[in-house]
TIFI-960827 format. One record per atom (N, C-alpha, C): residue in one letter; atom name; y, x, z. Coordinates in Angstrom, 1 decimal. Example, Ala and Ser with C-alpha at 12.3 -4.5 7.8 and 13.67 -1.06 7.14 Angstrom:
BEGIN
 res atom  north   east     up
   a    N   -5.7   13.2    7.8
   a   CA   -4.5   12.3    7.8
   a    C   -3.3   13.2    7.8
   s    N   -2.2   12.8    7.1
   s   CA   -1.1   13.7    7.1
   s    C    0.0   12.9    7.9
***
This chain:
BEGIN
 res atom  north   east     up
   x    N   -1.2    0.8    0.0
   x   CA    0.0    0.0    0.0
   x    C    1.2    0.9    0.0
   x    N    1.9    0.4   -1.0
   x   CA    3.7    1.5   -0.7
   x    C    4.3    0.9    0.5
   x    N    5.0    2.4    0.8
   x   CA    5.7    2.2    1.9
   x    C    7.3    2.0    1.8
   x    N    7.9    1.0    2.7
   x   CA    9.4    0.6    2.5
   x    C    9.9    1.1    3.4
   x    N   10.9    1.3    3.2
   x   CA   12.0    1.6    3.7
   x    C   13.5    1.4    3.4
   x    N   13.8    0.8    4.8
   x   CA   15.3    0.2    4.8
   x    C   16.3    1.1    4.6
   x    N   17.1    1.2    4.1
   x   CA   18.3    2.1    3.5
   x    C   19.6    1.6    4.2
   x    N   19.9    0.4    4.8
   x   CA   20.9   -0.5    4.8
   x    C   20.6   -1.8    5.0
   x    N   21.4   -2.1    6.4
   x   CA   21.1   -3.3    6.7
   x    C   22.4   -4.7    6.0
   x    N   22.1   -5.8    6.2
   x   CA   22.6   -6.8    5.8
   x    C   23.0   -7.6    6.6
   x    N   24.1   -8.3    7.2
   x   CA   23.8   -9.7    8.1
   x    C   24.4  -10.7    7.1
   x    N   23.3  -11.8    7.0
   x   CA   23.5  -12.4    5.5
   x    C   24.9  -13.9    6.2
   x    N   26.1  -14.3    5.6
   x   CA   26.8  -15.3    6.1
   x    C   25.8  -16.9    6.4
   x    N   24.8  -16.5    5.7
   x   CA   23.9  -17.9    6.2
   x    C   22.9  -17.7    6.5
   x    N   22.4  -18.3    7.7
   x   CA   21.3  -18.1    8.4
   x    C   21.1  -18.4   10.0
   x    N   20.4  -18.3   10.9
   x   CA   19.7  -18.4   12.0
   x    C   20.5  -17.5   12.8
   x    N   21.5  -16.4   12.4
   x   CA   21.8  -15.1   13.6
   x    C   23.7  -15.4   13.5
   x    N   23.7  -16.6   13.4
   x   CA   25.0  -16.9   13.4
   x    C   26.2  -16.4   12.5
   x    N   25.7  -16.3   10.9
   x   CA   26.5  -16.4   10.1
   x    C   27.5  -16.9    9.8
   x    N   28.4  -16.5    9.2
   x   CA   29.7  -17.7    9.2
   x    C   29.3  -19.2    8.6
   x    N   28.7  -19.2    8.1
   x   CA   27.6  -20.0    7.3
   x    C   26.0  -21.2    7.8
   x    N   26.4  -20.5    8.9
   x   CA   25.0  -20.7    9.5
   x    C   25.0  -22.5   10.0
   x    N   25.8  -22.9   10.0
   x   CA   26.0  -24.5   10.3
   x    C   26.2  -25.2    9.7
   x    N   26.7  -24.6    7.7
   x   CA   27.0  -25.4    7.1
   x    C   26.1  -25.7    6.1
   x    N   25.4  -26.4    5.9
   x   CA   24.4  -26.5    4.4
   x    C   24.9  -26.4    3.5
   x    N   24.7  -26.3    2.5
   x   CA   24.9  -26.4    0.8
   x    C   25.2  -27.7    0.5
   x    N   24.7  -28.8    0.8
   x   CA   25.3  -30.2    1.0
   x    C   26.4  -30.5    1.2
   x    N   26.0  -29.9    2.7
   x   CA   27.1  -30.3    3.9
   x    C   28.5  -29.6    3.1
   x    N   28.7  -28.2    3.2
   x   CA   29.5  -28.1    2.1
   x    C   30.6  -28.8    1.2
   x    N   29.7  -29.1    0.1
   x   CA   29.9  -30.2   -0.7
   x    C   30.8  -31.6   -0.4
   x    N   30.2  -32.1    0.6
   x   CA   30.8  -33.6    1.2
   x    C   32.1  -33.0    2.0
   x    N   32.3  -31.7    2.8
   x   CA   33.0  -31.7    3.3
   x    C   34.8  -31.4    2.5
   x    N   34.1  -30.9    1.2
   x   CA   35.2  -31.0    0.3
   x    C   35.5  -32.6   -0.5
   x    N   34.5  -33.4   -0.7
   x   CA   34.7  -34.6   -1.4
   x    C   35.4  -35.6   -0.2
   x    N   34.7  -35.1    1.3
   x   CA   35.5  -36.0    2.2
   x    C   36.9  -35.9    2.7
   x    N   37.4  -34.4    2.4
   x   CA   38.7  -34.2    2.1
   x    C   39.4  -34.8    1.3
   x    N   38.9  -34.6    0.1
   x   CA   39.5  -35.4   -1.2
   x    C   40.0  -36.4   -1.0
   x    N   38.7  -37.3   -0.9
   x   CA   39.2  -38.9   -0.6
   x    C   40.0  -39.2    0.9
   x    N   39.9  -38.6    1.9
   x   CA   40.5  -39.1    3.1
   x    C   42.2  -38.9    2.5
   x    N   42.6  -37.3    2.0
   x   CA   43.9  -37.1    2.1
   x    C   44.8  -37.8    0.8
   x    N   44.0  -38.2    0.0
   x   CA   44.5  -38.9   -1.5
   x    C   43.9  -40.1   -1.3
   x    N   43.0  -40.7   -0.7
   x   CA   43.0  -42.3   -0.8
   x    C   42.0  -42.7   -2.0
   x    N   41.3  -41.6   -2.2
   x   CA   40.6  -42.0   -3.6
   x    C   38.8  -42.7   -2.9
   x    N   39.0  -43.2   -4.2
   x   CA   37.7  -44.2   -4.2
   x    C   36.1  -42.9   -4.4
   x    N   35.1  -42.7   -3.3
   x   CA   34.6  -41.6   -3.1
   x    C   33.5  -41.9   -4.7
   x    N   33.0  -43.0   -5.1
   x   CA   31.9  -43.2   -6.5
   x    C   33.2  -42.9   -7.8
   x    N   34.4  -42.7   -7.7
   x   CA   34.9  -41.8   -8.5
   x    C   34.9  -40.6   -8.7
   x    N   34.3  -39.8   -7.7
   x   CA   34.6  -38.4   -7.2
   x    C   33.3  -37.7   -8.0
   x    N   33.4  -37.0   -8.6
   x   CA   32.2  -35.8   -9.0
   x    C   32.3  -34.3   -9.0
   x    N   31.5  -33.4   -9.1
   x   CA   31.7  -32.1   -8.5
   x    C   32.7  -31.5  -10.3
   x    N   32.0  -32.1  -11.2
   x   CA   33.3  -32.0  -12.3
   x    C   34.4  -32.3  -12.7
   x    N   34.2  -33.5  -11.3
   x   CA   36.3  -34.2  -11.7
   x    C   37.3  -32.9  -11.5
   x    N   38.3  -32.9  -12.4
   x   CA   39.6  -32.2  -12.3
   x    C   40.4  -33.1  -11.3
   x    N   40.9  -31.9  -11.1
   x   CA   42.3  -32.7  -10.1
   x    C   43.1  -33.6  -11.1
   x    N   43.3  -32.8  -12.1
   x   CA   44.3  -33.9  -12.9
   x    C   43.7  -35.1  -13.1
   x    N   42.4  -35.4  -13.4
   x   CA   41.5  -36.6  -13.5
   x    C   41.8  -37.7  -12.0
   x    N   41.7  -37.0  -11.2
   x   CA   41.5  -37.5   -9.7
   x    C   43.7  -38.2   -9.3
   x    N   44.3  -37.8   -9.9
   x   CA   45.6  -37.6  -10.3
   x    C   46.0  -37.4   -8.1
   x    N   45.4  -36.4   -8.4
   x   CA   45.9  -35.1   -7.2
   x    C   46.8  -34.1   -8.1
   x    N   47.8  -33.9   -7.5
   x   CA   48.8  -33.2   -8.1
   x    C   48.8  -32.0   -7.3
   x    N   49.8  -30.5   -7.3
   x   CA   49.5  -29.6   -7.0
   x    C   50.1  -29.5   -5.5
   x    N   50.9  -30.7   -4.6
   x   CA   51.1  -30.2   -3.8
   x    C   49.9  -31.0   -3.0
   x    N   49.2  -31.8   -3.9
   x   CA   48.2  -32.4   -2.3
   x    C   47.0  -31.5   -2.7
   x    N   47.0  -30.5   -4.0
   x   CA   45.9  -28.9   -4.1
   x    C   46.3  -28.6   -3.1
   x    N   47.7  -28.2   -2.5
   x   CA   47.8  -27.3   -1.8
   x    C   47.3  -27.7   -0.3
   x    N   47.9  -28.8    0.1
   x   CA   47.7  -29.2    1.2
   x    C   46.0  -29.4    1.7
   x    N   45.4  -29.8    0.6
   x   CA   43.5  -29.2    0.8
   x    C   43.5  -28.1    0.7
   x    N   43.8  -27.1    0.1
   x   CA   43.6  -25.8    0.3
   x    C   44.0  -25.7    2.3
   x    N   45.3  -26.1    2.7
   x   CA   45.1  -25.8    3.7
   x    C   44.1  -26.4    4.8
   x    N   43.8  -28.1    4.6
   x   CA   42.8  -28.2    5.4
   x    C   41.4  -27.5    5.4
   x    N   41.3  -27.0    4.1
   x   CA   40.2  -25.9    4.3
   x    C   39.9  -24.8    4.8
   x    N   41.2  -24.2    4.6
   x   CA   41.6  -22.8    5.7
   x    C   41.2  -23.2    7.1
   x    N   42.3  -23.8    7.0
   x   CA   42.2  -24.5    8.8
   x    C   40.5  -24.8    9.3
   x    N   39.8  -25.8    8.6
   x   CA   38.3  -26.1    9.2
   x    C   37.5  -25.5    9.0
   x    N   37.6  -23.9    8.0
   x   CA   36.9  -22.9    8.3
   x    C   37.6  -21.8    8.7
   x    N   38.6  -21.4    9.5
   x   CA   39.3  -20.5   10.0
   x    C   38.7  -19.4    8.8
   x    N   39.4  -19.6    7.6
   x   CA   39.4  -18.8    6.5
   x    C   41.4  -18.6    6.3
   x    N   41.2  -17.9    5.2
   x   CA   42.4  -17.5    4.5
   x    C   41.9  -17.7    2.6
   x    N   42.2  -18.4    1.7
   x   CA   41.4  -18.3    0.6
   x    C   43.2  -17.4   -0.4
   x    N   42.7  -16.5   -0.5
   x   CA   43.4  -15.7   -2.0
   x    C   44.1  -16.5   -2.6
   x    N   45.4  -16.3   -2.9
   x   CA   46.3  -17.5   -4.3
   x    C   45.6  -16.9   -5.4
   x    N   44.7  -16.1   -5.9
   x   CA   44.1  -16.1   -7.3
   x    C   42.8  -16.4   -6.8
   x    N   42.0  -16.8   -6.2
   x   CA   40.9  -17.8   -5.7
   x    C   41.7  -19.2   -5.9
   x    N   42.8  -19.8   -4.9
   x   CA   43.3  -21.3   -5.3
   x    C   43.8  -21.4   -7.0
   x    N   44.3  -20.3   -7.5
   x   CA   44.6  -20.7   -8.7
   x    C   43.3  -21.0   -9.9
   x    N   42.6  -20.6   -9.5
   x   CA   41.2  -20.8  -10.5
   x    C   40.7  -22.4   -9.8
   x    N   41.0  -22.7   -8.8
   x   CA   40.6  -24.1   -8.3
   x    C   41.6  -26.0   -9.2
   x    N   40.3  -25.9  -10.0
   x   CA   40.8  -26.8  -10.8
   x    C   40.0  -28.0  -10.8
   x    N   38.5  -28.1  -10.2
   x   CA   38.0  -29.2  -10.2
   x    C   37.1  -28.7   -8.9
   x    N   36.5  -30.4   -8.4
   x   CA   36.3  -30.5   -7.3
   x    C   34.9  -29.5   -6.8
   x    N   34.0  -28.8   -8.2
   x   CA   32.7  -27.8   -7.3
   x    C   33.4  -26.6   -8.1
   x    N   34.7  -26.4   -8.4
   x   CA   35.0  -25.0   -8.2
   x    C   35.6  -24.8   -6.8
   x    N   36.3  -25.7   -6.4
   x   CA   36.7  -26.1   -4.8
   x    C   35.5  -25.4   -4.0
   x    N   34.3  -26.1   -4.0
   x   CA   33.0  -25.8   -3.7
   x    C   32.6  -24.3   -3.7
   x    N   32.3  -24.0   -4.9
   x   CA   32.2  -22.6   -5.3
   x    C   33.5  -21.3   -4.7
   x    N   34.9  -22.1   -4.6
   x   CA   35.4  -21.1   -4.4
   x    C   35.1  -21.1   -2.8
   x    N   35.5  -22.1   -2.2
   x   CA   35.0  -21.7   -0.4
   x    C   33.7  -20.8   -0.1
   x    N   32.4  -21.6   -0.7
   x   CA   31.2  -20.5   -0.7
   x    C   31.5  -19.7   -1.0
   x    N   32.3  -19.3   -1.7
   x   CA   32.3  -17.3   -2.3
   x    C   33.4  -16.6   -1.1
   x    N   33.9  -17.4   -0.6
   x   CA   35.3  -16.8    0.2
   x    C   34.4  -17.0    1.7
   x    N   33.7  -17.8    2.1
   x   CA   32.9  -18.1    3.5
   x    C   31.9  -17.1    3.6
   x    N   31.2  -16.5    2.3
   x   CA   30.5  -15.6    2.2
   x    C   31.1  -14.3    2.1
   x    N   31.8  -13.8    2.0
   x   CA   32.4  -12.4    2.0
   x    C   33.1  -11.9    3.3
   x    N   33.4  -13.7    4.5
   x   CA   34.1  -13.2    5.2
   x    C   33.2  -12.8    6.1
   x    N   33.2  -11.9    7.6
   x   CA   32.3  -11.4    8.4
   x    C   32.5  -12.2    9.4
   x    N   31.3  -12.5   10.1
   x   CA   31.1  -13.4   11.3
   x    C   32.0  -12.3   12.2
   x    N   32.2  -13.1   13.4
   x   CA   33.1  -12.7   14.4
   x    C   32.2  -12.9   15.6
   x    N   32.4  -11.8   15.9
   x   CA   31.5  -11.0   17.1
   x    C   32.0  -11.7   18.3
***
């Protein structure tokens, strides 16, 4: 049998050892940006898809912004203005928090 050897360890943002990640599902996630959506804009949630545009959803750029900060805020993140500027529909929203939840380091 070959033998391994670790080179470098990992603490992965999701998982069991208290990732930043570790309480949120992939789901969960998901609804927690679509439940934003609809609570702060008023929209009807069977309109809502992970491909609607903002402009579709007729969210305009200061209620982007204003989700941008309830997202900050409920993940004690900071998301990059060239992360928010790529955020144009509701699972790049998705995508952009996972990629920004995932790079940040859990706090000791």
């Amino acid at each position: 049998m070959p033998e391994a050897v670790i080179l470098d360890a990992l603490r992965t943002p999701i998982g069991r050892y208290a990732g930043v990640l570790a309480g949120v599902r992939p789901d969960d996630l998901a609804a927690r940006v679509l439940a934003a959506a609809v609570e702060r804009n008023e929209l009807d949630p069977s309109a809502i898809a992970p491909e609607s545009t903002f402009q579709e959803l007729g969210i305009d750029s200061l209620d982007g912004i204003d989700l941008v900060f309830t997202f900050e805020d409920e993940f004690n993140i900071s998301i990059p203005d060239q992360v928010v500027q790529k955020m144009k529909s509701v699972g790049q929203v998705i995508e952009a928090l996972r990629e920004v939840l995932t790079k940040r380091t859990p706090s000791a």
